[in-house]
VOGU-3710 file (C-alpha; in Angstrom, 3 decimals, decimal comma):
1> xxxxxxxxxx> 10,007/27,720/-11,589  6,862/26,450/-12,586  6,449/24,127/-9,724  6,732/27,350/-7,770  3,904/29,111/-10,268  1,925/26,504/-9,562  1,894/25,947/-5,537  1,458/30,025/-6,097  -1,387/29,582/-7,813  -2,886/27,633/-5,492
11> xxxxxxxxxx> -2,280/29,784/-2,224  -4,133/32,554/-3,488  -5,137/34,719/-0,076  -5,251/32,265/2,506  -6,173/32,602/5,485  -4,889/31,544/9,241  -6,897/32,112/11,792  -8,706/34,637/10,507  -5,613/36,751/9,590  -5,283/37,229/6,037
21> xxxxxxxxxx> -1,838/37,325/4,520  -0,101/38,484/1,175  -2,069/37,028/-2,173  1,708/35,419/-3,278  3,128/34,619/-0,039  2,512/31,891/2,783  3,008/33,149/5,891  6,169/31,755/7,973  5,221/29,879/11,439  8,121/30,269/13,782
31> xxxxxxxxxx> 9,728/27,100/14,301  9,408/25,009/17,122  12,815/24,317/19,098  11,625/20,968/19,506  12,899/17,668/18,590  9,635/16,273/16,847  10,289/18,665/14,326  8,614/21,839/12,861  5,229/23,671/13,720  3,416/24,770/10,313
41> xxxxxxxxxx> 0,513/25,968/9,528  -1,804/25,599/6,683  -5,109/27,246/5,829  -7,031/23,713/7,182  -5,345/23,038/10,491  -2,340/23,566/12,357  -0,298/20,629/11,933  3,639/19,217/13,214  5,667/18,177/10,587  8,330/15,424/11,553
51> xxxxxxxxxx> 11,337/15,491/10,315  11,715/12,512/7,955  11,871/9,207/9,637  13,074/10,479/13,330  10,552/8,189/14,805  11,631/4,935/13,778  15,665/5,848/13,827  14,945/6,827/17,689  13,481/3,330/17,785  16,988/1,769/16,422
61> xxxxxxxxxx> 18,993/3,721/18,600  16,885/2,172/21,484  16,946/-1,050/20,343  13,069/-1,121/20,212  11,751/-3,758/17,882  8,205/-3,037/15,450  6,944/-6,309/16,525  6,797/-7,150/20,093  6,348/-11,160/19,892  3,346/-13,189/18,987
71> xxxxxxxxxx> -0,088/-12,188/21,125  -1,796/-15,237/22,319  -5,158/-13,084/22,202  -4,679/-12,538/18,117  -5,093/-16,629/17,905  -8,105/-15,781/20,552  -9,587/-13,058/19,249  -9,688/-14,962/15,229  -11,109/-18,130/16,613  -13,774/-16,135/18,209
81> xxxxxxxxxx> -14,164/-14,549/14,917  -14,289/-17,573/12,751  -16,841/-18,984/14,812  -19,535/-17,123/13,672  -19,254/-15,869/10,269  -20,655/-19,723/9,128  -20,390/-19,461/5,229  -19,871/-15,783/4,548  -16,353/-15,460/2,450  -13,096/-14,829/4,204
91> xxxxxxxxxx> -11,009/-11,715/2,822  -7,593/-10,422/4,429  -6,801/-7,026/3,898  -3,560/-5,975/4,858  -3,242/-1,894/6,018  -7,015/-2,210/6,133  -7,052/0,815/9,335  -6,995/3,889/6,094  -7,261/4,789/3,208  -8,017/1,940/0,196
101> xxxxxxxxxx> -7,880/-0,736/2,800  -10,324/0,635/4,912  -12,755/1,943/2,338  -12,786/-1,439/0,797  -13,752/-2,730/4,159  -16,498/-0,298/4,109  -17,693/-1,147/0,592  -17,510/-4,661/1,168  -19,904/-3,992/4,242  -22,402/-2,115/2,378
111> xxxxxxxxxx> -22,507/-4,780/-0,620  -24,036/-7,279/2,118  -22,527/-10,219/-0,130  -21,611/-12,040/3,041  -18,018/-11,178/2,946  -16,393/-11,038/6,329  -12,738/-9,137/6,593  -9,583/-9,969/8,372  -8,066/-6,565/8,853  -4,260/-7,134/9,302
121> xxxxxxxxxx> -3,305/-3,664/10,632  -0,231/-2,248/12,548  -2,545/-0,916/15,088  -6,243/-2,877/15,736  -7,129/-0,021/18,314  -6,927/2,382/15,511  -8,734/0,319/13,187  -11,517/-0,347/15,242  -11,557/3,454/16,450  -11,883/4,457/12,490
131> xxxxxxxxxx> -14,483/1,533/12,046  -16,709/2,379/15,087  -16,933/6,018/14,013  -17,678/5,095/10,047  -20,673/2,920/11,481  -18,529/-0,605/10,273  -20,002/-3,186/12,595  -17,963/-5,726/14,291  -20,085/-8,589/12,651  -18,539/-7,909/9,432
141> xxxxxxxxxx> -14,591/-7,708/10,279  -11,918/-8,735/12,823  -8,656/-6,374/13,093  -5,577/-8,111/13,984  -1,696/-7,314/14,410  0,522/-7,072/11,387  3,943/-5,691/11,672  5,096/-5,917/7,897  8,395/-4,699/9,273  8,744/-7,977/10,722
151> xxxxxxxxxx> 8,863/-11,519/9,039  8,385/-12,895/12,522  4,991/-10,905/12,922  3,601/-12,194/9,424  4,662/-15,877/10,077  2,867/-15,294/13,237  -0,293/-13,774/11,977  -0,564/-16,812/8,910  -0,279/-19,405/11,844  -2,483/-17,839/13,894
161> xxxxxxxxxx> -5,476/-17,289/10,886  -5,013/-20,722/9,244  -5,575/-22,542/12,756  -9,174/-20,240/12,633  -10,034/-20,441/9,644  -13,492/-22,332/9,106  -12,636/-25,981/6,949  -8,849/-24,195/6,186  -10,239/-21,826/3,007  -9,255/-18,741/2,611
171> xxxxxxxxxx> -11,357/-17,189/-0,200  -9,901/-13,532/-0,551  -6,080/-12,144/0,215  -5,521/-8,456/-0,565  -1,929/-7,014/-0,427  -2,570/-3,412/0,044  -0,542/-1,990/3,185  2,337/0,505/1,883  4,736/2,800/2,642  5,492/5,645/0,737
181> xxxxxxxxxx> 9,614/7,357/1,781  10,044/10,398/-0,426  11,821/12,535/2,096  14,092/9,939/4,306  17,596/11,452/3,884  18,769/7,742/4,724  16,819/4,256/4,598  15,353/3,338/7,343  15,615/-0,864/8,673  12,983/-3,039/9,534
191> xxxxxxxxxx> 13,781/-5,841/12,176  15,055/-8,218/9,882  17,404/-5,389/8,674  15,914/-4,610/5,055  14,951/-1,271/4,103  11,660/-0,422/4,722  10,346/0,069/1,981  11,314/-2,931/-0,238  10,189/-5,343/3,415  6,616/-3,378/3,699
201> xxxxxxxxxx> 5,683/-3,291/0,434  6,892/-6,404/-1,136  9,214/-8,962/0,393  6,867/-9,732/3,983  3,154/-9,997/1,140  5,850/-12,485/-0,704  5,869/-13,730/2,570  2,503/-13,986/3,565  0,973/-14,982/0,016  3,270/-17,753/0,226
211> xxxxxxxxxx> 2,514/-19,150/3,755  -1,410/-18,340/2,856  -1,551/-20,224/-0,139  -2,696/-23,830/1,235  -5,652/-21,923/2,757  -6,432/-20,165/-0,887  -5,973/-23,437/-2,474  -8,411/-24,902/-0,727  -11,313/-22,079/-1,587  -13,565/-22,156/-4,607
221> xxxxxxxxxx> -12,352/-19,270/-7,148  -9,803/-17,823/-4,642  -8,287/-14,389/-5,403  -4,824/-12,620/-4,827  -4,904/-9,007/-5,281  -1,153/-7,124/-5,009  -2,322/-3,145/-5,371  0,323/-1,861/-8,044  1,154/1,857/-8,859  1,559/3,674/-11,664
231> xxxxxxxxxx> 4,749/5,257/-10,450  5,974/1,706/-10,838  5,060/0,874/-14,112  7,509/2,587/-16,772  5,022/3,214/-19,608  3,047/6,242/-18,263  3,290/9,170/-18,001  3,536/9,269/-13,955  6,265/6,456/-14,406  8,266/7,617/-16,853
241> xxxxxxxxxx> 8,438/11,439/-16,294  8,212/11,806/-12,972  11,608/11,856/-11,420  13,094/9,223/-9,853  11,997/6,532/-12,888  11,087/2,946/-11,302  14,035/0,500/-12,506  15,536/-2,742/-10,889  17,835/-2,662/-13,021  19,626/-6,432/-12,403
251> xxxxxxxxxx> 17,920/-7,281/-8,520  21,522/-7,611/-7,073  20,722/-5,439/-4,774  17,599/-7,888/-3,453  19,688/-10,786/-4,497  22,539/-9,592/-1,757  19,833/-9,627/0,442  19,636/-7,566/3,757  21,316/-4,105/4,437  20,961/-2,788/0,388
261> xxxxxxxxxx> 20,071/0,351/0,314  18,290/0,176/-3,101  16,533/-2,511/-4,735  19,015/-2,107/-8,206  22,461/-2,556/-5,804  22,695/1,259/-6,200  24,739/2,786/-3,048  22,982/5,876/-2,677  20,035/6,044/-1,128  16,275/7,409/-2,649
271> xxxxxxxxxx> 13,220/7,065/-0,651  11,215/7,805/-3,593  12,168/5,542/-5,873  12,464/2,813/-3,264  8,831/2,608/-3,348  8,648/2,792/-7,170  11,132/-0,332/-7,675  9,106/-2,286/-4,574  5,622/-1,383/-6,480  7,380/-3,186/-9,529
281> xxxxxxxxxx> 8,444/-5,671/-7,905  4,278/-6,227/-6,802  2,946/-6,411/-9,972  6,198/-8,597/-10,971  5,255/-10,945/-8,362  1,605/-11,253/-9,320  2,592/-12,227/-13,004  4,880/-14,919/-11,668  1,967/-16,222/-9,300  -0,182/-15,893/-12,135
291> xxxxxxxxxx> 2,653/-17,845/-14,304  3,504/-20,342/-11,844  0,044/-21,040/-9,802  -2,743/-20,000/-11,426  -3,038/-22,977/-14,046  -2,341/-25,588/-11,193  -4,734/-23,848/-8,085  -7,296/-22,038/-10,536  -6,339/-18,992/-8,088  -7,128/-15,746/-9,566
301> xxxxxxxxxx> -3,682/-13,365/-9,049  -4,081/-9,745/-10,430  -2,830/-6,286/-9,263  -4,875/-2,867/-9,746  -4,176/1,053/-9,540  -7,361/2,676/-8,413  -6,218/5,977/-9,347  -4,395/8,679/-7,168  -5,765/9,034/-3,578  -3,884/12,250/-3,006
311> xxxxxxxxxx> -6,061/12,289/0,135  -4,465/9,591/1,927  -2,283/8,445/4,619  0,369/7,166/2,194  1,334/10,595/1,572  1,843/11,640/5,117  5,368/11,898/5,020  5,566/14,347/1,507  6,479/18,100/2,579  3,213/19,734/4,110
321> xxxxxxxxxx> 2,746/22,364/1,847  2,892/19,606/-1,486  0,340/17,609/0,513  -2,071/20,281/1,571  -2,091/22,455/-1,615  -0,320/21,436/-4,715  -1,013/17,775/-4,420  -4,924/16,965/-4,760  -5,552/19,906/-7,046  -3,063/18,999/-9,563
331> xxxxxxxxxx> -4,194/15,347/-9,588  -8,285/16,578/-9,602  -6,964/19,059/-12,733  -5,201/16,094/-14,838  -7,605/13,154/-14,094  -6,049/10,860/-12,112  -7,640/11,979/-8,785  -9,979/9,527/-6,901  -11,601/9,960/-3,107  -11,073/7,358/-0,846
341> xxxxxxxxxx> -14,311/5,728/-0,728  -14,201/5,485/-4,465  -11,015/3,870/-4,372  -12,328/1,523/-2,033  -15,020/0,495/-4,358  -12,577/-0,242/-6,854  -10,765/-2,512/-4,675  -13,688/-4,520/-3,922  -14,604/-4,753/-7,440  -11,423/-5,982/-8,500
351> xxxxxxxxxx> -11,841/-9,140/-5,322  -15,722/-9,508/-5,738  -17,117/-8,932/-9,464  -17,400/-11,252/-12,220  -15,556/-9,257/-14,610  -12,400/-9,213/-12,585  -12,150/-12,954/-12,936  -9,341/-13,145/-14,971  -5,752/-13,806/-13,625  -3,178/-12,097/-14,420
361> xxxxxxxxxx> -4,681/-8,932/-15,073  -3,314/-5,529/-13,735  -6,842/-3,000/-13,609  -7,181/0,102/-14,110  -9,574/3,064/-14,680  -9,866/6,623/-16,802  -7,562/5,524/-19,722  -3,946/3,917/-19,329  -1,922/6,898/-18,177  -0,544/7,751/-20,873
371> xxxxxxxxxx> -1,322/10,933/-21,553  -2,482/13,787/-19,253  -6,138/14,408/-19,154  -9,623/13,656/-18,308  -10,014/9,998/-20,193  -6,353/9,215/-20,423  -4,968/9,642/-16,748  -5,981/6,681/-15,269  -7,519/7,500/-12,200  -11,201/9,862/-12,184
381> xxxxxxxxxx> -14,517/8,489/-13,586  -14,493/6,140/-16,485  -14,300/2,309/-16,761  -12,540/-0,440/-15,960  -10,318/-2,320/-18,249  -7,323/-4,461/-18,646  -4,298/-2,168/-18,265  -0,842/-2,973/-19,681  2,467/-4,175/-17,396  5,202/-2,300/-18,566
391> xxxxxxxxxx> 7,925/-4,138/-20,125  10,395/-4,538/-17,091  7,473/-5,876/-15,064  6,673/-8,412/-17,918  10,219/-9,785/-18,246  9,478/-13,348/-17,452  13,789/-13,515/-16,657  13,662/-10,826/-14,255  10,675/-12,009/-12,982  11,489/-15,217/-11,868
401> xxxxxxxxxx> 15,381/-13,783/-10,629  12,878/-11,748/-8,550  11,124/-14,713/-7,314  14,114/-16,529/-6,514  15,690/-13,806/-4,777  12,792/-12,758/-2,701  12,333/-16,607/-1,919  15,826/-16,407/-0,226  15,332/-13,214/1,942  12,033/-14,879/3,407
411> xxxx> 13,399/-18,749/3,641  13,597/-18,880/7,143  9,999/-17,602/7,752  8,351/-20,779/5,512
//
């Protein structure tokens, strides 16, 4: 196979431990007879790979919840917050505790362009663990809970910010927080019994850009920013080629609402291209905003791909030996690979810069991905420039059916 040429390639005398092995073969760790799932090894670090979503289906068995119930010390801890940043700009950054969230934060700290960041993370101990030891100062951010497996948990979090915000603006709202499935056997459910998926990635931002958008209203050149893929735009190469092919098909599957497996009504299940259809189902979103808002608010909606950040936690989940070997060299030898802090950058050009003004705009750097290549890729070095929506996620029918359907799922949360 060449996939197995490849990886080959690639593993070229490792060693473990000091203990060199066969040129063409990766030594076998035994496996563990434990119920977290297999010990491997790779030539970086011993690490435990889980099997595939035995976490959170331990959770349902149990009857544990992802959100707990509304803190009264997030309302505290924002007010507290809000009280001193005086007339520095207000940005929310969903999944701001790695990867492009967090490097954004970072860039937007070392701009000093008086921009002070909400952090809306799963965990704020992590996030202010990761901050502390990148030298991000408290001064410049807040981290707050965000369960985006819960509706309950982002109605929460929008009450809880617009009662702190300073004179009700909200100047900045990023929608970057994602999950990324490729190896669940079987969905798994949030709380409000979606898949995961389609709730994290797309329906609870719906949710929160819609319950945030008296406070953006209020701001002077307000922005939106939903991060896009490539994998879920249809005309590249990454999102046509790449097996499982991003495609809603008809939305009856998010029209029936809770318990569909797939976003198109399909019945099987594909973890893979669940995140493809909910990444087209971002960028769909922002051109409705963009259709439906932008004229009336003068809010600026847009979406971006930074480029692939094969370093990041939103691979976590893709087989160990993909991640650790195969992955970022691939993406390094056909353009599209970009580090984390770069990424970051990106992101806070695409919410801070003049040139990103425009709304409805999907950006994009290193050539449109359609073709394979350094210039082409879309991802290392080169410029930034208006990129093209593929033609599902430009179907103005679709994409209000979309609206209205995703409207429905979250009605009870307005």
């Amino acid at each position: 196979m060449v996939l197995g040429a490849a990886a080959s390639a690639l593993l070229v005398q490792p060693s473990y431990h000091g203990v060199r092995h066969s040129p063409t073969r990766v030594a076998r760790s035994p496996v563990c007879d434990l119920t977290t799932g297999t010990r491997r090894e790779t030539r970086f670090a011993p690490i435990v790979e889980v099997s595939p979503g035995q976490r959170y289906r331990e959770m349902a068995q149990s009857g544990e919840k992802f959100y707990k119930g509304r803190d009264k010390s997030n309302a505290a801890e924002l007010k507290k917050a809000m009280a001193d940043v005086g007339n520095r700009k207000i940005v929310v950054i969903t999944g701001a505790s790695s990867g492009l969230g967090f490097f954004c934060v970072k860039e937007l700290q070392r701009r000093r362009e008086d921009y002070y960041v909400v952090a809306a993370v799963r965990d704020p101990a992590k996030m202010d663990q990761e901050a502390s030891e990148l030298g991000i100062s408290k001064k410049d951010y807040t981290a707050v809970e965000l369960q985006l497996a819960s509706f309950e948990s982002v109605r929460d979090f929008a009450k809880d910010l617009k009662s702190a915000l300073p004179r009700g603006k909200l100047d900045r709202l990023v929608c970057n927080a994602a999950v990324y499935l490729p190896t669940d056997p079987i969905p798994r459910w949030t709380d409000d019994g979606f898949e995961m998926s389609l709730q994290v990635n797309h329906l609870s931002h719906f949710l929160l850009v819609q319950l945030l958008l008296p406070a953006l209203k209020k701001a002077d050149k307000a922005r939106c920013c939903i991060v896009g893929s490539v994998t879920g735009n249809k005309n590249t190469v990454a999102g046509s080629l790449v097996k499982p092919v991003a495609d809603v098909g008809d939305l009856s599957g998010l029209k029936a609402g809770a318990g569909q497996k797939m976003v198109d009504g399909a019945s099987k299940f594909d973890g893979a291209k669940a995140y493809k259809d909910a990444k087209a189902l971002n960028m769909m979103t922002v051109l409705e905003l963009h259709r439906r808002l932008h004229d009336e608010t003068g809010i600026t909606f847009n979406s971006m791909y930074p480029g692939c950040i094969a370093s990041s936690n939103l691979f976590r989940e893709k087989r160990e030996w993909f991640r650790y070997f195969f992955f970022p060299t691939l993406m390094k030898a056909i353009g599209s690979y970009v580090t984390q802090p770069e990424a970051g950058e990106r992101l806070a050009s695409v919410i801070t810069d003049d040139v990103t003004a425009k709304s409805g705009v999907y950006w994009s750097w290193n050539g449109n991905a359609k073709k394979i290549g350094i210039g082409n890729a879309g991802g290392s070095g080169g410029e930034i420039f208006e990129n093209e929506f593929s033609s599902m996620c430009r179907d103005e029918q679709n994409g209000a059916l979309s609206w209205e359907y995703s409207m429905a799922a979250v009605k009870e949360f307005l």
